[in-house]
N, CA, C and O atoms as a GROMACS GRO file, in nm:
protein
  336
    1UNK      N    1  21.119 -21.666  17.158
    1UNK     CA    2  21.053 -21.793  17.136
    1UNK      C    3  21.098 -21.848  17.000
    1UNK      O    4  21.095 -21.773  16.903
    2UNK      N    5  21.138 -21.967  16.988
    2UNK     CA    6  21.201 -22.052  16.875
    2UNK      C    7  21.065 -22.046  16.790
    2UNK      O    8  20.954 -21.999  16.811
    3UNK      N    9  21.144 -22.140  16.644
    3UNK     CA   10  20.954 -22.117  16.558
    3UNK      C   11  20.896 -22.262  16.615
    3UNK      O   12  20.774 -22.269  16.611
    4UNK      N   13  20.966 -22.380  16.667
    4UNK     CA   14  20.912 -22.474  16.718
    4UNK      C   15  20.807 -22.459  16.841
    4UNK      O   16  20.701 -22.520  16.857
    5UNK      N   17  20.867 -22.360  16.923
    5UNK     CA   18  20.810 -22.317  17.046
    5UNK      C   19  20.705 -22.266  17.011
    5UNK      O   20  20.597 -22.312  17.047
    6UNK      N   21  20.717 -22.151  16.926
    6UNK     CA   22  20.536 -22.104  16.849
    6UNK      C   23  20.488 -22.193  16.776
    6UNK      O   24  20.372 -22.174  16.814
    7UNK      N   25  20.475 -22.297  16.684
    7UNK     CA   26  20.436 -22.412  16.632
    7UNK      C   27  20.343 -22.456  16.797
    7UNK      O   28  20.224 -22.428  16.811
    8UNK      N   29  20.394 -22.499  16.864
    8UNK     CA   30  20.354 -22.595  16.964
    8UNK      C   31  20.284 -22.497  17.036
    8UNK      O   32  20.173 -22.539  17.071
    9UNK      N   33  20.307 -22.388  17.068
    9UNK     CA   34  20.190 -22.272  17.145
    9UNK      C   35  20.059 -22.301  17.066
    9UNK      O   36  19.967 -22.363  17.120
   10UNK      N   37  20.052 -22.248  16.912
   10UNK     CA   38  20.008 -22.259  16.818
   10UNK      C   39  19.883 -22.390  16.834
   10UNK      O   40  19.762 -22.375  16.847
   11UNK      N   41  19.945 -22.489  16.827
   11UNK     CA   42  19.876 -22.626  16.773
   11UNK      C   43  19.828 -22.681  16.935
   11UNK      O   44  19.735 -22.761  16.934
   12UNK      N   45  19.868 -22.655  17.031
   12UNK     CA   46  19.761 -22.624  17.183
   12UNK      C   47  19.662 -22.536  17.173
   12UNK      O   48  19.572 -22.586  17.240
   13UNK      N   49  19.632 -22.457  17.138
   13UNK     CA   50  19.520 -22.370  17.102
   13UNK      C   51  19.409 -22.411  16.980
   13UNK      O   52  19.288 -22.430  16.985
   14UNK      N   53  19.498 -22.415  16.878
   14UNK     CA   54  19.399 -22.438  16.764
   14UNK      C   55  19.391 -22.605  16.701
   14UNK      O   56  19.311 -22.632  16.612
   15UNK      N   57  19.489 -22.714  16.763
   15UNK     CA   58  19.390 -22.798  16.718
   15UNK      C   59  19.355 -22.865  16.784
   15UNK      O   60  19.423 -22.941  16.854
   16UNK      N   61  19.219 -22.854  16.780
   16UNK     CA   62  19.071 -22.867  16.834
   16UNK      C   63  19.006 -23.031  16.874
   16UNK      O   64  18.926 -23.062  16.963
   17UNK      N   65  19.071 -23.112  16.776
   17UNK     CA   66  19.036 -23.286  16.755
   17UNK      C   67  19.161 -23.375  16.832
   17UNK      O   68  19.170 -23.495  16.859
   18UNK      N   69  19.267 -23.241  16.858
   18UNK     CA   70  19.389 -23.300  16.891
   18UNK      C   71  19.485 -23.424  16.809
   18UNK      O   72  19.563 -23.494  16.873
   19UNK      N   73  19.465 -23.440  16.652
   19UNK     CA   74  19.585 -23.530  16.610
   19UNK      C   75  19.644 -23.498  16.543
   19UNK      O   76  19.652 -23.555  16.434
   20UNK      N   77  19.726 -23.373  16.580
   20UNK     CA   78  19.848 -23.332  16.589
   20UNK      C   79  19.874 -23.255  16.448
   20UNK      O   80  19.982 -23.201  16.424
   21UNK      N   81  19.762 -23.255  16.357
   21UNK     CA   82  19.797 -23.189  16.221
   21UNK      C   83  19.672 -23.061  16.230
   21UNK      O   84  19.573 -23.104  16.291
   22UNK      N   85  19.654 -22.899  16.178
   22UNK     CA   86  19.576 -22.858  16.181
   22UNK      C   87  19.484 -22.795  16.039
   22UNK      O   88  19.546 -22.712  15.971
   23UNK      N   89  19.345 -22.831  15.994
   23UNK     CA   90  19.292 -22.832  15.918
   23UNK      C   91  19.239 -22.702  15.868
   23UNK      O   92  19.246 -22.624  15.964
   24UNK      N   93  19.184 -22.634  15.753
   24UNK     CA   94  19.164 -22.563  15.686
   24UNK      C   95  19.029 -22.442  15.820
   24UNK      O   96  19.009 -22.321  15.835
   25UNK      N   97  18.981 -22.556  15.874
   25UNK     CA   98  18.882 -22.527  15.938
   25UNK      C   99  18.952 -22.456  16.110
   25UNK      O  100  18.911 -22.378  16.195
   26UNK      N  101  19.049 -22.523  16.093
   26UNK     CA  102  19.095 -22.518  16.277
   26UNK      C  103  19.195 -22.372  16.269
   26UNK      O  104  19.216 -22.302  16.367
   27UNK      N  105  19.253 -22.343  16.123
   27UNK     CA  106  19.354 -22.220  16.099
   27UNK      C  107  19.242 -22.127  16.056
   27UNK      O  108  19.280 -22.012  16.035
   28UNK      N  109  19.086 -22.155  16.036
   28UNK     CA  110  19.001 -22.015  15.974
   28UNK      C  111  18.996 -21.886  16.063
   28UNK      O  112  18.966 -21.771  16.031
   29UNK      N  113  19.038 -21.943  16.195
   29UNK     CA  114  19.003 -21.872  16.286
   29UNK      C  115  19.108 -21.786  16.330
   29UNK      O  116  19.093 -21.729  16.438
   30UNK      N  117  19.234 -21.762  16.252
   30UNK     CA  118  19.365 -21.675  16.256
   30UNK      C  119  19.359 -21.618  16.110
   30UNK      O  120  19.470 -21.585  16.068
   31UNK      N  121  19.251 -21.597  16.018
   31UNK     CA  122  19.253 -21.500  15.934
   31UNK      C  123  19.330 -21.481  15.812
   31UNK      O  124  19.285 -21.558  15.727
   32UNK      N  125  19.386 -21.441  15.786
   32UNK     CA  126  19.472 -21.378  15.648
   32UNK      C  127  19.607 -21.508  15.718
   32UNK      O  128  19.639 -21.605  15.649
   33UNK      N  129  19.661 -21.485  15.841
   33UNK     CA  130  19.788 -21.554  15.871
   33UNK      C  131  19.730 -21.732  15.889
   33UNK      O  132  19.818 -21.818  15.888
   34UNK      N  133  19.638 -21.760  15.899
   34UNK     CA  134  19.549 -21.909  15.863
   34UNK      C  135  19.558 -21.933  15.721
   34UNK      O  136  19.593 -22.040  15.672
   35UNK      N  137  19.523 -21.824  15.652
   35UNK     CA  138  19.553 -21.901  15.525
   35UNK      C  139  19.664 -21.926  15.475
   35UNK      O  140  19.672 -22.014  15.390
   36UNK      N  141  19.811 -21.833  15.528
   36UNK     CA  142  19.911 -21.812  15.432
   36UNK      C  143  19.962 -21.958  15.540
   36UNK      O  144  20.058 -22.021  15.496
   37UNK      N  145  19.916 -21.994  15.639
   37UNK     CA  146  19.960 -22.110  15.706
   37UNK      C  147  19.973 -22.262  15.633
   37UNK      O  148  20.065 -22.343  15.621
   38UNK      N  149  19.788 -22.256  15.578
   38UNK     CA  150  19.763 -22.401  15.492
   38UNK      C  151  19.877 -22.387  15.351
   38UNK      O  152  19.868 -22.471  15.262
   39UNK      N  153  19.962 -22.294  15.343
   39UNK     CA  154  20.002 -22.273  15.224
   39UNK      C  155  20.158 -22.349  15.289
   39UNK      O  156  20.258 -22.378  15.223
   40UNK      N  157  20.146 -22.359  15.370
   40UNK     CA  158  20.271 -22.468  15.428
   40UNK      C  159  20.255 -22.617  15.430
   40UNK      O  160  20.319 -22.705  15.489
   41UNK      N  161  20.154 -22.620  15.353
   41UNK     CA  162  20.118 -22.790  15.309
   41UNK      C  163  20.188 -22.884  15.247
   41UNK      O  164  20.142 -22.989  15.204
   42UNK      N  165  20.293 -22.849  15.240
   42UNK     CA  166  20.417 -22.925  15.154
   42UNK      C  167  20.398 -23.084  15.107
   42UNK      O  168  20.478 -23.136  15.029
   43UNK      N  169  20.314 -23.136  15.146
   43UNK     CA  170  20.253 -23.258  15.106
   43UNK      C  171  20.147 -23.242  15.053
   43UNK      O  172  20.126 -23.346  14.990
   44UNK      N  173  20.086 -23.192  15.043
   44UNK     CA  174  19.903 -23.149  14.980
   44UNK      C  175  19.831 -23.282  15.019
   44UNK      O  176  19.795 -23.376  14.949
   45UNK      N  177  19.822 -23.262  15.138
   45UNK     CA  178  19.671 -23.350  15.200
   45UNK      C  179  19.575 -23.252  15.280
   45UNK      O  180  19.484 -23.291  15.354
   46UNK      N  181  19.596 -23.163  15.264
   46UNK     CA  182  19.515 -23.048  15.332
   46UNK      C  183  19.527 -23.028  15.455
   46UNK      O  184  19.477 -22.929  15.509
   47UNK      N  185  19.610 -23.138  15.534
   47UNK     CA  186  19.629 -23.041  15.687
   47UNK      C  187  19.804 -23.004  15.674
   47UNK      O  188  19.883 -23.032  15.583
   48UNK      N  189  19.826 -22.925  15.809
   48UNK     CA  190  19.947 -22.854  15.796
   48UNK      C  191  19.985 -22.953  15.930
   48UNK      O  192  19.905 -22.970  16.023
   49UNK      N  193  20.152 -23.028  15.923
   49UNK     CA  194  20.152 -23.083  16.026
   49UNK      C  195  20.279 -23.000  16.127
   49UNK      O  196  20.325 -22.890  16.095
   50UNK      N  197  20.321 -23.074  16.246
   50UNK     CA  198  20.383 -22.915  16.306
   50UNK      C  199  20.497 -22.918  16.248
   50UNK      O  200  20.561 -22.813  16.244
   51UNK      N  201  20.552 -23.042  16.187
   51UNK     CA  202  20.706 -23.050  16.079
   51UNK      C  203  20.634 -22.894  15.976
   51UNK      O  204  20.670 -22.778  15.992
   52UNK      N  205  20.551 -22.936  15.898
   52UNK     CA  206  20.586 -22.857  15.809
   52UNK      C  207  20.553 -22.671  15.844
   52UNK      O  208  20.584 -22.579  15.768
   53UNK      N  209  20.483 -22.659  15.978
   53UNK     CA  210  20.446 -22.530  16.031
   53UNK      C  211  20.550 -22.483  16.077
   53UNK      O  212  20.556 -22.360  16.079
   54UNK      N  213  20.672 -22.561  16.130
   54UNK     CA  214  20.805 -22.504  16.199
   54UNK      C  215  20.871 -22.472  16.088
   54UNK      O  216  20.934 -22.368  16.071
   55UNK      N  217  20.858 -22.552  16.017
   55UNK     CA  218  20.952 -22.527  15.857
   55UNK      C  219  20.927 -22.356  15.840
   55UNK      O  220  21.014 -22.277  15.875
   56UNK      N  221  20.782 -22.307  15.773
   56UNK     CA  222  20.711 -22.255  15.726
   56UNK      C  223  20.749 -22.108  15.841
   56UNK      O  224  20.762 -21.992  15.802
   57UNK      N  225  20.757 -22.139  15.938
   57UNK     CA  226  20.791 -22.046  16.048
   57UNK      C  227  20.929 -21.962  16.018
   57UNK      O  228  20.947 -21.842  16.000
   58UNK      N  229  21.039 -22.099  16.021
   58UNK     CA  230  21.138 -22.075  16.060
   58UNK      C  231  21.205 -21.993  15.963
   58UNK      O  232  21.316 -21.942  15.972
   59UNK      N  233  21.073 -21.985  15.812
   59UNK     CA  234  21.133 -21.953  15.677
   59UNK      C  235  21.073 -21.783  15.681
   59UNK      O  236  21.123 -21.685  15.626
   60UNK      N  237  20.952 -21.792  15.764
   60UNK     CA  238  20.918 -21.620  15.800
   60UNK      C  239  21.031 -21.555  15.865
   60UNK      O  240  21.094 -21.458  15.823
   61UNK      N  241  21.050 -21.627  15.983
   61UNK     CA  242  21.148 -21.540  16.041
   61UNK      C  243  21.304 -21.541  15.965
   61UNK      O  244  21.399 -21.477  16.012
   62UNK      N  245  21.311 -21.597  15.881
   62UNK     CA  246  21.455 -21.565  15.819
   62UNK      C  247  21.416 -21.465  15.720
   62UNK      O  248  21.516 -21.407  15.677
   63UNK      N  249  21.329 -21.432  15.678
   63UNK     CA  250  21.269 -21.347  15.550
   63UNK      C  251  21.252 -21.220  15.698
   63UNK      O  252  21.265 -21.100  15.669
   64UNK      N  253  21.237 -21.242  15.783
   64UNK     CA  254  21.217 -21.088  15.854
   64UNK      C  255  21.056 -21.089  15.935
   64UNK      O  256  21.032 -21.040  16.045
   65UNK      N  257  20.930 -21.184  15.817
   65UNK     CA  258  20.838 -21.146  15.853
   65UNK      C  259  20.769 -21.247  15.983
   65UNK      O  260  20.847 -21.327  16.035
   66UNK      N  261  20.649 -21.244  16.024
   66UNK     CA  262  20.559 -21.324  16.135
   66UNK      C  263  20.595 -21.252  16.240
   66UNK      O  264  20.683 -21.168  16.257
   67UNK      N  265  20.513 -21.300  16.310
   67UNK     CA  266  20.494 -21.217  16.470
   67UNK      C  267  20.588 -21.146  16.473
   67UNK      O  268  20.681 -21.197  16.410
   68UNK      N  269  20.622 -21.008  16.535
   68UNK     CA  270  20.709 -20.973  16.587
   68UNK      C  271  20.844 -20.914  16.464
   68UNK      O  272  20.930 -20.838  16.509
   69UNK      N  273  20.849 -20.942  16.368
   69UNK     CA  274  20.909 -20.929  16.284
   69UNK      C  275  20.897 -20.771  16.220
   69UNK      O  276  20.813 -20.701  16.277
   70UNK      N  277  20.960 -20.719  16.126
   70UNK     CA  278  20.944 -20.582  16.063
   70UNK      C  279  20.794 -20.609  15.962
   70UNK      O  280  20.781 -20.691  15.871
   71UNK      N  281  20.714 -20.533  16.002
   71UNK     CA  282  20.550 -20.534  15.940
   71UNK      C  283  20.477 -20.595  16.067
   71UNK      O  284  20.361 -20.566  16.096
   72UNK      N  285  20.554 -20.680  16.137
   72UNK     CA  286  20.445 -20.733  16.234
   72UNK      C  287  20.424 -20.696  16.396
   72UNK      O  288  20.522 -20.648  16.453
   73UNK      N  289  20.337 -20.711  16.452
   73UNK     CA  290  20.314 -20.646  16.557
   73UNK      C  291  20.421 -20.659  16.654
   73UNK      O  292  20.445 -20.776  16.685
   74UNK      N  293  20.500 -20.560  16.715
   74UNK     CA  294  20.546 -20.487  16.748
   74UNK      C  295  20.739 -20.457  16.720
   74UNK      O  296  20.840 -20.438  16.787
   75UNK      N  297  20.684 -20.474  16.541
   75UNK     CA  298  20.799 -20.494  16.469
   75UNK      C  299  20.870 -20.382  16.451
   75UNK      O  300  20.934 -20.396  16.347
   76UNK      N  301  20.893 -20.264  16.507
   76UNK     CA  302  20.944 -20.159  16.475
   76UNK      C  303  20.823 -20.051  16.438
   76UNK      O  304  20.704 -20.082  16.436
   77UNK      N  305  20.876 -19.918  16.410
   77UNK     CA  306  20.805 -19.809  16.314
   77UNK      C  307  20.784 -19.855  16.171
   77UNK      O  308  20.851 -19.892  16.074
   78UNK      N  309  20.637 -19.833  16.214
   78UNK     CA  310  20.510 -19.889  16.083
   78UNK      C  311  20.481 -20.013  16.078
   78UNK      O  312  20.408 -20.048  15.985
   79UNK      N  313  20.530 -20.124  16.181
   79UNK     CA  314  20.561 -20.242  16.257
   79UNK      C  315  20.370 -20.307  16.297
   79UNK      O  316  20.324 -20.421  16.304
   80UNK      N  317  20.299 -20.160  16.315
   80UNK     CA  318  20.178 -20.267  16.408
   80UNK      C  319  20.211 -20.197  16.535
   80UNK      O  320  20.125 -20.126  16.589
   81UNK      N  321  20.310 -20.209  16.578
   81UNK     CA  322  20.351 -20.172  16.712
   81UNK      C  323  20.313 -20.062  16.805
   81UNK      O  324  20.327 -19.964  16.732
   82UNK      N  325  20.276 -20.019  16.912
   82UNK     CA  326  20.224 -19.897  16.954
   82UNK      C  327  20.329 -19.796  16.920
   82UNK      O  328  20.450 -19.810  16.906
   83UNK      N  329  20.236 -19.667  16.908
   83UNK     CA  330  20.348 -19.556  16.873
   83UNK      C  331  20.436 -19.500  16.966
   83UNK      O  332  20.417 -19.475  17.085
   84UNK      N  333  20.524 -19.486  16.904
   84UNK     CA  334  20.660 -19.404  16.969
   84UNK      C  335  20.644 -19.228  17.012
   84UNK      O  336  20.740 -19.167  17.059
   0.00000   0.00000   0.00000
């Protein structure tokens, strides 16, 4: 899955009012990875829009980390991942 493709999985689920940006309130509910999300605010108006969440994505997965990645669930050994 592209990081656009998870962006848009993403923002069908959690935003809630549907206009298209998601708020401090609509990411509380994904935890530790909600917050490091609003931290993709690259404009500072307090919502995250899906430009800057794909950005923010596309910059985990080049660093290795987010879903699926090494640390993340089912990223390898010590990954999250079920054991081997």
């Amino acid at each position: 899955m592209t990081p656009a493709q998870r962006v848009d999985s993403m923002f069908q689920r959690l935003d809630s009012d549907s206009d298209g940006k998601l708020s401090k309130d609509e990411t509380s509910a994904m935890g530790q990875f909600g917050e490091m999300l609003m931290q993709a605010d690259s404009n500072s108006d307090g919502f995250v829009e899906k430009a800057e969440a794909t950005k923010a994505m596309a910059q985990m997965r080049r660093r290795g980390g987010g879903p699926g990645g090494p640390g993340g669930p089912g990223g390898g050994p010590g990954g999250g991942g079920p054991p081997r």
